[in-house]
N, C-alpha and C positions, 0 to 999 in steps of 0.2 A: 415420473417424479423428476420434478426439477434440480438438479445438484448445487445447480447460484442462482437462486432466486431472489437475490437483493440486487441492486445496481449501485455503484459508486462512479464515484469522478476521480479525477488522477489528476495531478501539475507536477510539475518538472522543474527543480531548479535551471534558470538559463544564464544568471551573473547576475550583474550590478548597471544599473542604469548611471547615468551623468548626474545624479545627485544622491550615487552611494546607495539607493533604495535595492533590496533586493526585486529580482524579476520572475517571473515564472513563464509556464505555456502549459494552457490545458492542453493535458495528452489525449482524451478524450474519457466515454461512457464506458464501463465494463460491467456487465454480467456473476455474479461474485457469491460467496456464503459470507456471511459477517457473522462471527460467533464472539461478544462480548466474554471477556475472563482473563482474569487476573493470570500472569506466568511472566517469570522472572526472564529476563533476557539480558545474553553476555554476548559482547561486540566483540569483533578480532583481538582490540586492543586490552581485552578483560574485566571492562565496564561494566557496571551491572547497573539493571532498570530497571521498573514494573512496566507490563505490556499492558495495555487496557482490553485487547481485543487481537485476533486471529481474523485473517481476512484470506479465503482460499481463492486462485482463480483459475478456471481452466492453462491459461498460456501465461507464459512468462510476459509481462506486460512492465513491467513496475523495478527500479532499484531503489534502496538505500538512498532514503534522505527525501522521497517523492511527498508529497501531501495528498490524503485520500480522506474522503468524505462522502456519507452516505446518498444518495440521494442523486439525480442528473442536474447539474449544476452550472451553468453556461458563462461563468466568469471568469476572467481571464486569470486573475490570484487567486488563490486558497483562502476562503473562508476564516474567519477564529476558529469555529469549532472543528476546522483538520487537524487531522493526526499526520503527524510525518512517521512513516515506515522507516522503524527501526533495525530489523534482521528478516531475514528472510530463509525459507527452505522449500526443497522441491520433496515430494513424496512418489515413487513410481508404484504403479500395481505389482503384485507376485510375478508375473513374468519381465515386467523391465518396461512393457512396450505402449505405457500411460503415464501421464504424469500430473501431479496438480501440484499446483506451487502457493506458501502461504507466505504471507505477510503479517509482520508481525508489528503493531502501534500501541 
């Protein structure tokens, strides 16, 4: 049984170009679970948001503020229909020595 059987794409904020446009860089293709569902998310700062969707990945790949979207994607900017990852958590198995890390959009 497959544990990420979806794929997504990943970009990175990188600055500001010479005419103020935000910039990105595909990080690349990741291996992933995508479970759509509603759940509330609070930021360091105490903000609170609805998440659209939980996105597990084997490896820590991804921070806060990244744009992800389903699908292999080969463009240099994020799409309209990305999510930028809003919080994030890691979950280890009962002994410590696993881990899968979610994303949260």
């Amino acid at each position: 049984m497959n544990k990420h059987p979806q794929m997504v794409t990943l970009w990175r904020y990188e600055g500001v170009d010479l005419n103020n446009v935000p910039s990105y860089y595909n990080v690349g293709t990741f291996n992933v679970r995508w479970e759509d569902r509603s759940e509330l998310i609070v930021n360091n700062d105490g903000r609170q948001s609805m998440g659209r969707a939980t996105i597990y990945f084997p490896e820590k790949v991804f921070e806060i503020g990244d744009y992800v979207v389903l699908g292999d994607i080969p463009d240099i900017n994020p799409p309209s229909n990305a999510y930028e990852i809003k919080n994030e958590r890691s979950i280890s198995n009962l002994s410590g020595t696993r881990y899968e890390y979610r994303a949260l959009v």
